[in-house]
BAFI-3210 file (N, C-alpha, C; in Angstrom, 3 decimals, decimal comma, padded with zeros to 6 digits):
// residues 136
n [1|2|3|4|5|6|7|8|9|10|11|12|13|14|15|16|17|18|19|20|21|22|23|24|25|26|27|28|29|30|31|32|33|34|35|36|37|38|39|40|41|42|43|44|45|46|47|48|49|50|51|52|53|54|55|56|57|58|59|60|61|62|63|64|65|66|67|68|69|70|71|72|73|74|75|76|77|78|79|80|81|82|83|84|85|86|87|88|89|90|91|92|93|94|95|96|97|98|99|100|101|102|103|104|105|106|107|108|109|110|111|112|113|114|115|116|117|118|119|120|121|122|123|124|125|126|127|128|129|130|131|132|133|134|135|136]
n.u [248,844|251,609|253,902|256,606|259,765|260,419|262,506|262,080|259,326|256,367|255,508|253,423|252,263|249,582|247,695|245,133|241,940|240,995|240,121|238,569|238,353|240,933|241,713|240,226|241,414|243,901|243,500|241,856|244,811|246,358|245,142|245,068|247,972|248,101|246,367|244,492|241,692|239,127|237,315|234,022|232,530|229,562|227,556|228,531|229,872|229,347|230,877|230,961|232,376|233,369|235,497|237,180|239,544|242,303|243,445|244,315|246,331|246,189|244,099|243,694|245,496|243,907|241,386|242,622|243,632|241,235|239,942|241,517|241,314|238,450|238,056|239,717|238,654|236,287|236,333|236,810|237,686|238,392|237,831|236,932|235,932|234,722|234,312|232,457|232,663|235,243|236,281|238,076|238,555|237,342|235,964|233,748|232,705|232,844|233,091|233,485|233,780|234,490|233,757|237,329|238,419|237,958|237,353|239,277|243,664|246,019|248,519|250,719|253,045|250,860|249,462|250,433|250,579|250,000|251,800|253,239|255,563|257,489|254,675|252,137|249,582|248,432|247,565|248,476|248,755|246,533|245,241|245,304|247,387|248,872|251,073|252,231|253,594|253,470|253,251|254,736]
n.v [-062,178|-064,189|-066,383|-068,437|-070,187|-073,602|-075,760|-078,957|-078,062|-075,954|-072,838|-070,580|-067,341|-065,960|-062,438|-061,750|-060,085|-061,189|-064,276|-066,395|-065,035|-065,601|-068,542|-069,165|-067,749|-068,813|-071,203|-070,559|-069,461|-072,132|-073,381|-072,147|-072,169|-074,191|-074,766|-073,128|-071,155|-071,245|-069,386|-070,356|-072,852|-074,250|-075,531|-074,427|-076,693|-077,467|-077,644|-079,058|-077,864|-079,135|-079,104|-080,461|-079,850|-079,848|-077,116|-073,986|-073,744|-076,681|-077,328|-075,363|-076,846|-079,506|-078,400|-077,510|-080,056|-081,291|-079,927|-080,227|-083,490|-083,316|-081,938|-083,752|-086,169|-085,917|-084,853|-082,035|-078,156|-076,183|-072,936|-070,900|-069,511|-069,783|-069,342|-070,057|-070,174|-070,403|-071,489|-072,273|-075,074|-076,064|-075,688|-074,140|-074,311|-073,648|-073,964|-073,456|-074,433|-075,406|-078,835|-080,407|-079,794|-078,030|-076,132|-075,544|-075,501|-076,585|-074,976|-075,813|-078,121|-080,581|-080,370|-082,253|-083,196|-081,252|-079,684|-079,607|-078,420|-076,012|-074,361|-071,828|-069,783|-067,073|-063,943|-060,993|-058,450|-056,183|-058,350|-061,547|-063,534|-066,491|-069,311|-071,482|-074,820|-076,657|-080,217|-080,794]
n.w [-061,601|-062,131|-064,209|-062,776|-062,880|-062,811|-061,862|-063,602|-063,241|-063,251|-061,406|-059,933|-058,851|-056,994|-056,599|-054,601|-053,603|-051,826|-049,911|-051,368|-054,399|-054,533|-054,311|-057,041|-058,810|-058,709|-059,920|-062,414|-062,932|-063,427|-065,386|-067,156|-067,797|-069,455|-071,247|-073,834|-074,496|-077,187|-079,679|-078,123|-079,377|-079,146|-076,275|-073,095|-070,126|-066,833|-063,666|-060,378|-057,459|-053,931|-051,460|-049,017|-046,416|-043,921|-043,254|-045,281|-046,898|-047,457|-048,577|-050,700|-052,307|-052,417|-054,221|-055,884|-057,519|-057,552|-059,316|-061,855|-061,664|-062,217|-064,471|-066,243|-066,185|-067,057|-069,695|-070,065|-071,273|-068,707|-067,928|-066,295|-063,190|-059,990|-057,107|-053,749|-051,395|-049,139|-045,991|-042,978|-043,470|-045,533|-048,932|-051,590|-054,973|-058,245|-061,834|-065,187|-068,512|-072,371|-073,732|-074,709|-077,667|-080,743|-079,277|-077,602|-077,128|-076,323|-074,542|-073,591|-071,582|-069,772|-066,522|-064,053|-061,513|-058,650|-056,191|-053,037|-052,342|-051,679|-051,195|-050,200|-048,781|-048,070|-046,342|-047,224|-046,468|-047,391|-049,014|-050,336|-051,053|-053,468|-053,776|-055,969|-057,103|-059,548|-060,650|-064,266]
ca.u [249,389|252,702|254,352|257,963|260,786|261,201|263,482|260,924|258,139|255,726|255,052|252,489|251,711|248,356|247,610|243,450|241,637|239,891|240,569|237,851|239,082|242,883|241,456|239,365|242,662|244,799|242,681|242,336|246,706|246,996|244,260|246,039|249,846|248,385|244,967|243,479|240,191|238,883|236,084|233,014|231,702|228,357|227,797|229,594|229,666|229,476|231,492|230,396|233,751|233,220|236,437|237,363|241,225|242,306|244,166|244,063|247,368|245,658|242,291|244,108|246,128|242,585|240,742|243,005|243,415|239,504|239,242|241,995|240,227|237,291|238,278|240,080|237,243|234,785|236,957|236,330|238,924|237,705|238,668|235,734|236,205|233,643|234,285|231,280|232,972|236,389|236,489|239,411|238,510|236,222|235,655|232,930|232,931|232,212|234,299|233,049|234,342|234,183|234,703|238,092|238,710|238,408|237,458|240,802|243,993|246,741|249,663|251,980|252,703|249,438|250,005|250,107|250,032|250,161|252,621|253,183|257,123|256,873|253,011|251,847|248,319|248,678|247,145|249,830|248,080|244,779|245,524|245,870|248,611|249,027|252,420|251,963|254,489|252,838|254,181|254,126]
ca.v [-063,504|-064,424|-067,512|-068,306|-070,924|-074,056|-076,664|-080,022|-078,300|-074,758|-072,633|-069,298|-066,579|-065,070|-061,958|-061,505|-059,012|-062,375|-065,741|-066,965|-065,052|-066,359|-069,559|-068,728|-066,960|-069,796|-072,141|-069,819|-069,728|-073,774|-074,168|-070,737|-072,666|-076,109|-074,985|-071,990|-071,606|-070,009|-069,020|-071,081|-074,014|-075,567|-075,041|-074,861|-077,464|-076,313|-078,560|-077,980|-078,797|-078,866|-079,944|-080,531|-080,476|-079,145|-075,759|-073,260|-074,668|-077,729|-076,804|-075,094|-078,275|-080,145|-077,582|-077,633|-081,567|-082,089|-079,568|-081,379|-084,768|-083,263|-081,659|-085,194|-087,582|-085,277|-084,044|-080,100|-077,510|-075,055|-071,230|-069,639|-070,192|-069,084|-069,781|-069,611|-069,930|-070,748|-071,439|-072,662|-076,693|-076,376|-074,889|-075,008|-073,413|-073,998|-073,845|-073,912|-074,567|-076,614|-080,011|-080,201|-079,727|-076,986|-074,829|-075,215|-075,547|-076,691|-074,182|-075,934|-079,306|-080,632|-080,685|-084,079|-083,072|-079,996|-080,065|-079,035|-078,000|-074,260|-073,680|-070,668|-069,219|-066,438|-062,833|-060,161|-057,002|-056,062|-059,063|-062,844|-064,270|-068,334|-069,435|-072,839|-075,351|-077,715|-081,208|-081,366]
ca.w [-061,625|-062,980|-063,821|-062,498|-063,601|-061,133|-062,034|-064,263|-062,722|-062,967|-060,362|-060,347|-057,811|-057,536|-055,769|-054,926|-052,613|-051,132|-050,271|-052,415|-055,216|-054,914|-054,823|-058,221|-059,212|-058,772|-060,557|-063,712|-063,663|-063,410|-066,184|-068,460|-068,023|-070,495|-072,342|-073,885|-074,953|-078,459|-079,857|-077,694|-080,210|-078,148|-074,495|-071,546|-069,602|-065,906|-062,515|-059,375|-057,043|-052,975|-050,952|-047,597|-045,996|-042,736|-043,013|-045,954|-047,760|-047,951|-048,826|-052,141|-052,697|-053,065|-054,621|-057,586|-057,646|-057,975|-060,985|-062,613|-062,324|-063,164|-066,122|-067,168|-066,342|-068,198|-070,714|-070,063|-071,084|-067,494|-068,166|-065,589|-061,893|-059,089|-055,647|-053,125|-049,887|-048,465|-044,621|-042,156|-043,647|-046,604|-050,018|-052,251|-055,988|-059,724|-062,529|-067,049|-070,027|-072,869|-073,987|-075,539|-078,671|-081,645|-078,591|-076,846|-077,910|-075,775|-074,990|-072,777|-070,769|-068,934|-065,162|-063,818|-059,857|-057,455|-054,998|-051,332|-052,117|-051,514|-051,395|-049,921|-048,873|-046,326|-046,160|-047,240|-046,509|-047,686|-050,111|-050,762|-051,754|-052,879|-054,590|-056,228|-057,839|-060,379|-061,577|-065,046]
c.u [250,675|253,265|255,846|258,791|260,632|261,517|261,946|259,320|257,542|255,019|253,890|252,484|250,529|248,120|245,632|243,124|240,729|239,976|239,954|238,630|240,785|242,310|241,122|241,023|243,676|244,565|242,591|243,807|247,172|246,306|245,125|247,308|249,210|247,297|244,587|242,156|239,840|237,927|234,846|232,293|230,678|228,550|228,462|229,226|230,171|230,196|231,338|231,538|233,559|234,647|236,581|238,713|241,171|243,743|243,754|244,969|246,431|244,731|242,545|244,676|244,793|241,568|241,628|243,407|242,511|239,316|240,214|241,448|239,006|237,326|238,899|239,060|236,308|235,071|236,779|237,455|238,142|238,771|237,754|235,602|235,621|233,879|233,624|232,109|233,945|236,305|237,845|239,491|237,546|235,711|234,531|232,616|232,168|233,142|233,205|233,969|233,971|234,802|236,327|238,190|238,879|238,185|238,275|241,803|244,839|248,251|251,106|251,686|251,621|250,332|249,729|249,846|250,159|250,986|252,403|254,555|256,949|255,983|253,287|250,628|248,720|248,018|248,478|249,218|246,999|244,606|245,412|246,889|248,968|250,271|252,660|252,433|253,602|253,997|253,901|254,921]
c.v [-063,470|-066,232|-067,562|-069,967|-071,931|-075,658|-078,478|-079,137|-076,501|-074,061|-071,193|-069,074|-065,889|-064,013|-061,778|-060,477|-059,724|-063,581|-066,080|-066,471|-065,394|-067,584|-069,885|-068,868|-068,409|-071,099|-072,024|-069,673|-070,998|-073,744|-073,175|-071,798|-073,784|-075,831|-073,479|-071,857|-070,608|-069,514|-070,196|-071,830|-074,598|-074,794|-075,661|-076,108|-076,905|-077,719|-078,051|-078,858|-078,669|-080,015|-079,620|-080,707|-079,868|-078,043|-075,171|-074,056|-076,234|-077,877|-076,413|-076,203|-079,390|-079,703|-077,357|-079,017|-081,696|-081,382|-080,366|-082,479|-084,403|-082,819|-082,676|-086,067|-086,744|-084,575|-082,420|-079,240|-076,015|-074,045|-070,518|-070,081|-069,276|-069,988|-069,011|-068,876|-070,711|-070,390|-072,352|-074,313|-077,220|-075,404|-075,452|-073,452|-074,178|-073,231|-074,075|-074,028|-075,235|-077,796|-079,881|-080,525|-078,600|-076,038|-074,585|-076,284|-075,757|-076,146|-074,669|-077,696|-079,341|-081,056|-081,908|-083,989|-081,506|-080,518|-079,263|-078,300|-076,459|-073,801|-073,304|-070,094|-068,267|-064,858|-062,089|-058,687|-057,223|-057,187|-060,493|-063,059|-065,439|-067,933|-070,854|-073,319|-076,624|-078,595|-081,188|-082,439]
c.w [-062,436|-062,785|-063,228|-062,612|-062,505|-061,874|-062,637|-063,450|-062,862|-061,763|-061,128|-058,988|-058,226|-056,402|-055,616|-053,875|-051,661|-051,305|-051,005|-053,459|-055,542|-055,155|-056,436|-059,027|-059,470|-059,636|-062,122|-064,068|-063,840|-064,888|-067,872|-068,906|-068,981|-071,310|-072,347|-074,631|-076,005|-078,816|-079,365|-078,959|-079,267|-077,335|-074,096|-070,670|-068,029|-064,754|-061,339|-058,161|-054,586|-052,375|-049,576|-047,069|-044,342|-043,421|-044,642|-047,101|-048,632|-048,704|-050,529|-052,910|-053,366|-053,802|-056,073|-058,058|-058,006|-059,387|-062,213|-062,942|-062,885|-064,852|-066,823|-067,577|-067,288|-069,230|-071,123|-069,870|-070,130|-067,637|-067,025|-064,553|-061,069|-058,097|-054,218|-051,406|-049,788|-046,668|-044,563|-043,229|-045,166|-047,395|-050,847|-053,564|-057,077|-060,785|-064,279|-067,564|-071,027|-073,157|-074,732|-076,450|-079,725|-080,665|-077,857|-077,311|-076,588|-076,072|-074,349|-072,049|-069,338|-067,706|-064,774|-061,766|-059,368|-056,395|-053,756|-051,608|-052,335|-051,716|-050,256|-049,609|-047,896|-047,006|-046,012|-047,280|-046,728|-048,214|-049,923|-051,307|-051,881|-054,034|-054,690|-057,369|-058,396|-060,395|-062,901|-066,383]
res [x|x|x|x|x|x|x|x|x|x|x|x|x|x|x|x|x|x|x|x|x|x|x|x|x|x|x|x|x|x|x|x|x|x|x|x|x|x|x|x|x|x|x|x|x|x|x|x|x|x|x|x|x|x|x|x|x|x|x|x|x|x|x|x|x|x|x|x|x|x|x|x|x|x|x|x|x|x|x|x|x|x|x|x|x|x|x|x|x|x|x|x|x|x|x|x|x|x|x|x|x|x|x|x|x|x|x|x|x|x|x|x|x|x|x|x|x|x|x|x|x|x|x|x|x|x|x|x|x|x|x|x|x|x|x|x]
***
């Protein structure tokens, strides 16, 4: 994964050996760019995220939207991302972390949306490849 420069806004590329894991992958670089997590105080609190779009693009677009709200509405800083199954229209995963506070520490501006402006999902060889511009 790396991050890269894009004019008010963060982007990331992730490479995986499986759509599921890019998905995963991509999820763990949105959540890395604004919160890190320190030594575990309490338990995890676990989110269980199932989305539905039509095409792949999309599918990632909503699939990192829902852990956002979820991690807002339920106040959970999510570092651990498991994704069951990615098809053509529908993903379905699970994501931990903990509540926020002394166990995460915010490193950067919190994303406020995901965009469409140069997203990316496509098979580049053996590989995955997504390339995704945050608002933040």
């Amino acid at each position: 994964m790396r991050f890269f420069e894009h004019t008010a806004d963060l982007g990331i590329e992730v490479w995986a050996p499986s759509l599921e894991s890019c998905f995963a992958r991509a999820a763990a670089g949105m959540f890395a760019s604004f919160v890190a997590s320190g030594p575990l105080r309490g338990a995890e609190q676990s989110v269980r995220v199932e989305v539905s779009a039509d095409g792949v693009e999309e599918l990632m677009v909503s699939w990192l939207e829902e852990l956002l709200f979820e991690s807002e509405v339920k106040g959970i800083a999510l570092h651990s991302f498991e994704v069951q199954s990615v098809a053509a229209s529908h993903a379905v995963g699970r994501a931990l972390g903990p509540a926020f506070g002394p166990a995460s520490t915010q490193v950067g501006p919190v994303i406020k949306a995901v965009t469409r402006h140069g997203l990316e999902v496509r098979r580049a060889g053996r590989h995955w490849r997504a390339r995704i511009i945050f608002d933040v």
